[in-house]
C-alpha positions as MATLAB code, in Angstrom:
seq = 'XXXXXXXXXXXXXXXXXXXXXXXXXXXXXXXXXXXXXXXXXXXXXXXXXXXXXXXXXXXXXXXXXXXXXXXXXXXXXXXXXXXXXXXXXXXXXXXXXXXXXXXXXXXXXXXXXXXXXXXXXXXXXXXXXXXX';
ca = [
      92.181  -16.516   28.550;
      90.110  -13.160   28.829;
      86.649  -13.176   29.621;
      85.750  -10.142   29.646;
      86.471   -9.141   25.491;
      85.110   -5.335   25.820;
      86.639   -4.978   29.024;
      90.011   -6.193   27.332;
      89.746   -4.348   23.702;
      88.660   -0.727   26.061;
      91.556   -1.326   27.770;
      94.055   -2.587   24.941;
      92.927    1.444   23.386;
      93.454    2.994   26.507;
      96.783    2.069   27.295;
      98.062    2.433   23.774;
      96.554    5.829   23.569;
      98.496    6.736   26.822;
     101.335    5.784   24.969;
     101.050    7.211   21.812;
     100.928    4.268   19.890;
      99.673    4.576   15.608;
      98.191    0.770   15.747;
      96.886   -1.473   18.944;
      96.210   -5.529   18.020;
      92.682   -6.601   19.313;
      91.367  -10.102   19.418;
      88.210  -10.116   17.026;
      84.984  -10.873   18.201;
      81.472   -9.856   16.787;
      81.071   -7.045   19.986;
      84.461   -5.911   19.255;
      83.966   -5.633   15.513;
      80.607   -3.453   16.546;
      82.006   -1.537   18.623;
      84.816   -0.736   16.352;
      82.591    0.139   13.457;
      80.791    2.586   16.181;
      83.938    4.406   17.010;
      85.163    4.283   13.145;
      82.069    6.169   12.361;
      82.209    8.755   15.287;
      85.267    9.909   14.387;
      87.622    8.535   17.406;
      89.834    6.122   15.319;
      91.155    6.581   12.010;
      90.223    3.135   11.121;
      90.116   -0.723   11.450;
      90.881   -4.191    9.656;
      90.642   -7.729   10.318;
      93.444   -9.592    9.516;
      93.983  -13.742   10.064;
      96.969  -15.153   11.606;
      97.447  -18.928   12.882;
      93.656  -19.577   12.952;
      92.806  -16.227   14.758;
      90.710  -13.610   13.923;
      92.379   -9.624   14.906;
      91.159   -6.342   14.896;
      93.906   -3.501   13.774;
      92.737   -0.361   14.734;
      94.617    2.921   14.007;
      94.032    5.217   16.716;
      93.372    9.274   15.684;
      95.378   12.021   17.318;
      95.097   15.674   16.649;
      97.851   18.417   16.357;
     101.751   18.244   16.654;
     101.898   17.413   20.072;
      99.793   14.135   19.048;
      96.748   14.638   21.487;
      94.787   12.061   21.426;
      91.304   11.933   20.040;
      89.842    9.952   23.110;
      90.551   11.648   26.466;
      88.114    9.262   28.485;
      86.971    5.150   27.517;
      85.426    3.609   30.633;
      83.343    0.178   30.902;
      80.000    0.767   32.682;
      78.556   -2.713   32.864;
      80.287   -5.828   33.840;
      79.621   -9.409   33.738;
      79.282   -9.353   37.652;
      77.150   -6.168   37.336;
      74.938   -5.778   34.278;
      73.975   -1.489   33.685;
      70.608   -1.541   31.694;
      68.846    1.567   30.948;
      65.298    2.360   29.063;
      64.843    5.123   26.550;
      63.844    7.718   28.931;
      67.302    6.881   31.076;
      69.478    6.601   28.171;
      73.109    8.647   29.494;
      73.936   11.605   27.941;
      77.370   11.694   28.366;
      78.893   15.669   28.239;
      75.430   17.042   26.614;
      76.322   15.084   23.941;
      79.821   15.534   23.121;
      80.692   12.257   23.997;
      79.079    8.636   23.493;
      77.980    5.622   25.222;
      77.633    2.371   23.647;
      74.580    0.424   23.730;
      73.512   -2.680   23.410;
      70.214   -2.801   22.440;
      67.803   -6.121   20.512;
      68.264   -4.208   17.095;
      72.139   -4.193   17.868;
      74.892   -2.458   19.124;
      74.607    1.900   18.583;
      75.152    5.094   20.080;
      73.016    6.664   22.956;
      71.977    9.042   20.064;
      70.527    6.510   17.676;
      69.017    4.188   20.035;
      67.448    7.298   22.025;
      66.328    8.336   18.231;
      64.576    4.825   17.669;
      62.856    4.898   21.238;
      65.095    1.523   22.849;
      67.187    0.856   25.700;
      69.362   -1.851   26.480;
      72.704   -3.063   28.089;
      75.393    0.090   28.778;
      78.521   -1.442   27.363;
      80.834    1.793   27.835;
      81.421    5.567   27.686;
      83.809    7.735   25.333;
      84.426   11.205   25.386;
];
């Protein structure tokens, strides 16, 4: 059993992005859901669905690549906190990850968003991950 759920679905996206794969298969949570939905509407998948099988909840996500050579949309995912090490940051600390090319996911008391937004609506919170 994985305890770590972001840790797992970042790295379930990395590794089939390495490989080139169209689909990756994500056990659904509410975090992963967010965070799906976050990189749905920043343009670094093509899209996602929840499906049921045998009592489980899954994620489908259908990972984006650009050109003939099938270069994938997401050159960099990496987890920033852990459950051994939370990463918190105010609104004046808030990452900006490539002057704002790339993203880091937040999880703030008014849910999970982008750097951008929560930066935008003066919050911090918990530094789930980066993606450029």
């Amino acid at each position: 059993m994985v305890t770590d759920t972001i840790s797992d679905m970042l790295t379930r996206i990395r590794n089939a992005n390495m490989v080139k794969h169209q689909i990756v298969q994500i056990p659904a949570t509410k975090m992963s859901k967010a965070i799906a939905l976050i990189l749905k509407e920043e343009g670094f998948i093509e899209d996602f669905e929840i499906y049921n099988e045998n009592l489980y909840e899954y994620l489908l996500i259908s990972l984006k690549y650009k050109g003939k050579s099938r270069e994938p949309v997401i050159c960099k995912i990496e987890r920033v906190s852990k459950p051994g090490l939370r990463v918190y940051a105010n609104t004046k600390k808030l990452p900006k990850i490539l002057d704002n090319l790339g993203i880091a996911i937040i999880s703030t008391s008014k849910g999970v968003m982008t750097n951008l937004k929560a930066k935008e609506l003066g919050i911090g919170g918990e530094v789930l991950c980066y993606i450029w």
